[in-house]
N, C-alpha and C positions, 0 to 999 in steps of 0.2 A: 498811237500811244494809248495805254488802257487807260481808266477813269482809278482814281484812287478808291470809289467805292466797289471795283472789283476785288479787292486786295480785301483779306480777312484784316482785321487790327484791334487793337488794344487801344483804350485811352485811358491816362491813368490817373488819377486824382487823390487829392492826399488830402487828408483832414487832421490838421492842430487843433485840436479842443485845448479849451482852458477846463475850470469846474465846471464836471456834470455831474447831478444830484444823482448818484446810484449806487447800488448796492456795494458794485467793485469799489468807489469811491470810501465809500462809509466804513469798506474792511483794509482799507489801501493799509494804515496805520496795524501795524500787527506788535506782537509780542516777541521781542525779542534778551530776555534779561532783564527788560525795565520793571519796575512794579508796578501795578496798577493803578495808583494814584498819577504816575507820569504817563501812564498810556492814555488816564481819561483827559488829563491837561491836553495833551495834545491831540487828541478828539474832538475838544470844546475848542480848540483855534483851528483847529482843520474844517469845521463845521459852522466854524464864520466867515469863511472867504466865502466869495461870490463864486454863485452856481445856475447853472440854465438847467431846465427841465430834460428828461429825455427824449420828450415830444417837441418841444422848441427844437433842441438840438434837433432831429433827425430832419424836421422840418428844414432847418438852414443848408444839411446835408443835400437831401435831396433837391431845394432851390438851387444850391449852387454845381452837382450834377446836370441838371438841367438848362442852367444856362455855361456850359460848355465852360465849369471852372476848372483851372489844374489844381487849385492850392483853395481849399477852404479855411478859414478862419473862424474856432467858436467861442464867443465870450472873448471880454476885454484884455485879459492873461496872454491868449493866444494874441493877438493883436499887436498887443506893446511887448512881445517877446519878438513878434517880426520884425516891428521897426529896429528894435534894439540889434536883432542878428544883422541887419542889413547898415543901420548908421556904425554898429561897434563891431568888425565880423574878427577884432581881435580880442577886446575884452568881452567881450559880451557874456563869457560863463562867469565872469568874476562879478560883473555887474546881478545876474541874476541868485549867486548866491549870496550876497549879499542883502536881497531882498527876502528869500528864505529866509533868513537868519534874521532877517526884520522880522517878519511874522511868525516867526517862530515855529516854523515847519519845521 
């Protein structure tokens, strides 16, 4: 019988980020009909949730590539959205927009 490292393969890993402080973040919020005074409202609560660096982040990526993870987790968002998909895997989008709606995302 061959060894599994004959065999070409794929290992696939997925990363849930929560906030990460970047650019794509900062423009995530766009223009769409609102006026500007509602676009910067919601800029200055977007820009108060908690966020990881892009170096921290890449950092935790590549730790957790390295030690042979399937599923990374980044920042607490990502976290407490797992527990919630896995204790509520029925409610769980009701529960999370509801929290949106708390912070006024």
């Amino acid at each position: 019988m061959e060894a599994l490292a004959d065999f070409p393969y794929v290992i696939v890993c997925v990363v849930h980020s929560g906030g990460i402080n970047t650019a794509i973040a900062n423009n995530a919020i766009h223009f769409d009909g609102r006026n500007e005074n509602i676009r910067q409202q919601e800029m200055k609560t977007f820009k108060k949730q908690p966020t990881m660096t892009p170096i921290k982040t890449a950092n935790i990526i590549v730790n957790g590539i390295l030690n042979d993870k399937t599923r990374i987790l980044i920042e607490l968002d990502a976290k407490l959205m797992d527990w919630i998909v896995r204790i509520f895997p029925a409610k769980y989008s009701i529960l999370v927009l509801k929290q949106i709606k708390k912070r006024g995302l």
